[in-house]
C-alpha positions as MATLAB code, in Angstrom:
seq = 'XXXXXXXXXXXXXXXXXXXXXXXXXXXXXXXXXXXXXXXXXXXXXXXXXXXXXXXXXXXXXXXXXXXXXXXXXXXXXXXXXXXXXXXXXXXX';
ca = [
    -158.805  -33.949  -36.053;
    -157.808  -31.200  -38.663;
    -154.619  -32.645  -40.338;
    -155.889  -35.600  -42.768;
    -153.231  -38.110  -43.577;
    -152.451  -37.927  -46.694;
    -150.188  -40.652  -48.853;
    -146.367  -39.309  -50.119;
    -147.251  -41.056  -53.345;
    -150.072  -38.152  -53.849;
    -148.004  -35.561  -52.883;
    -145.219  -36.303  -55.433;
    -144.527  -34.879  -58.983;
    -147.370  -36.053  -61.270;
    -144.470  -36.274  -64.294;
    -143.893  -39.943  -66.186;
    -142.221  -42.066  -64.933;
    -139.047  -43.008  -67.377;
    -138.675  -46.664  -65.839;
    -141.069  -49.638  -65.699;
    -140.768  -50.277  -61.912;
    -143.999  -49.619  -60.023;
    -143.781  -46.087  -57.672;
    -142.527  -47.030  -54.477;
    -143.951  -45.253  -51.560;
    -141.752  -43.586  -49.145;
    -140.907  -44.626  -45.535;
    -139.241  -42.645  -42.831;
    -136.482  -45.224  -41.822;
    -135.343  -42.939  -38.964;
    -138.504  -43.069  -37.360;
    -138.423  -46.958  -36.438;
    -134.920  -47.038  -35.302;
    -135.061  -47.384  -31.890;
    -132.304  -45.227  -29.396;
    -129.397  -47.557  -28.460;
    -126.986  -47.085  -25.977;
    -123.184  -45.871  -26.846;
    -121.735  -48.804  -24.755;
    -123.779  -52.037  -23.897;
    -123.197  -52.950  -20.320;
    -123.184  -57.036  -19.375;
    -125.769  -57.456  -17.243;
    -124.477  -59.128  -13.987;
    -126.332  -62.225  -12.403;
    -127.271  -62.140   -9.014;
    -126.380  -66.449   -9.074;
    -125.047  -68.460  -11.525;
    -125.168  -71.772   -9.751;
    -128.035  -74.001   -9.965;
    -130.753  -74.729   -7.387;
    -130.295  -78.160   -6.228;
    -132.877  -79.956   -3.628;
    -132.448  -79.535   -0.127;
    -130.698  -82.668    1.340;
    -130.259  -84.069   -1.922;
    -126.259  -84.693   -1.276;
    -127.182  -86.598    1.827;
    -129.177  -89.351   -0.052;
    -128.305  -91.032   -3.402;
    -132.389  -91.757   -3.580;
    -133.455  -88.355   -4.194;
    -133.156  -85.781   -7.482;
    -131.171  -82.996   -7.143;
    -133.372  -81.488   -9.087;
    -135.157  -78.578   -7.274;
    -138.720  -79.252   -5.333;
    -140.181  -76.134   -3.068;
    -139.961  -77.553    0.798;
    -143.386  -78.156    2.145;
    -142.662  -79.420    5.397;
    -143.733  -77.276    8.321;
    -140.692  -77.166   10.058;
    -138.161  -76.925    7.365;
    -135.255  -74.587    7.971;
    -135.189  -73.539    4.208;
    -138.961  -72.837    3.668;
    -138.569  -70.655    6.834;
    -135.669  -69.024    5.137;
    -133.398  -69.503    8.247;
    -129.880  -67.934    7.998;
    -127.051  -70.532    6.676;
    -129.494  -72.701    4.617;
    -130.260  -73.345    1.235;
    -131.661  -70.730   -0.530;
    -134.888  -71.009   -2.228;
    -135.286  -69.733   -5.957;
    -137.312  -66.618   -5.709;
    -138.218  -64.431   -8.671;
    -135.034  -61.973   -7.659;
    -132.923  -64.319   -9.360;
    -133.949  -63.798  -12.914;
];
């Protein structure tokens, strides 16, 4: 490559300094900013309620926590209309 990088410390005027700070180098400050929008929009959750465990208000025994259905005819693992609704990464 042609251009060699060169420091700004180099480059500036080889006159004495007048006070006994070391020479601080010079950074572009408006070359890290990063471009920010003019008005910050709220970004909208597709669900704010919380996934409980199917049939978990039927019996005081179980969690409510949630627990992926395993059974092989389960309404909600087959995703059946009118059922729970499993947590899917479309939710984040």
């Amino acid at each position: 490559f042609w251009l060699k990088r060169v420091s700004i410390t180099a480059l500036r005027s080889t006159a004495p300094c007048t006070h006994p700070s070391p020479p601080r180098r010079f950074t572009l400050e408006f070359a890290t900013m990063a471009v920010a929008p003019a008005d910050k929009r709220k970004i909208v959750k597709k669900r704010m309620t919380k996934f409980s465990r199917f049939q978990a208000d039927r019996f005081k025994r179980m969690n409510p926590a949630w627990r992926k259905p395993r059974g092989i005819d389960c309404r909600v693992r087959r995703r059946f209309k009118g059922v729970t609704l499993m947590p899917n990464i479309g939710y984040g």
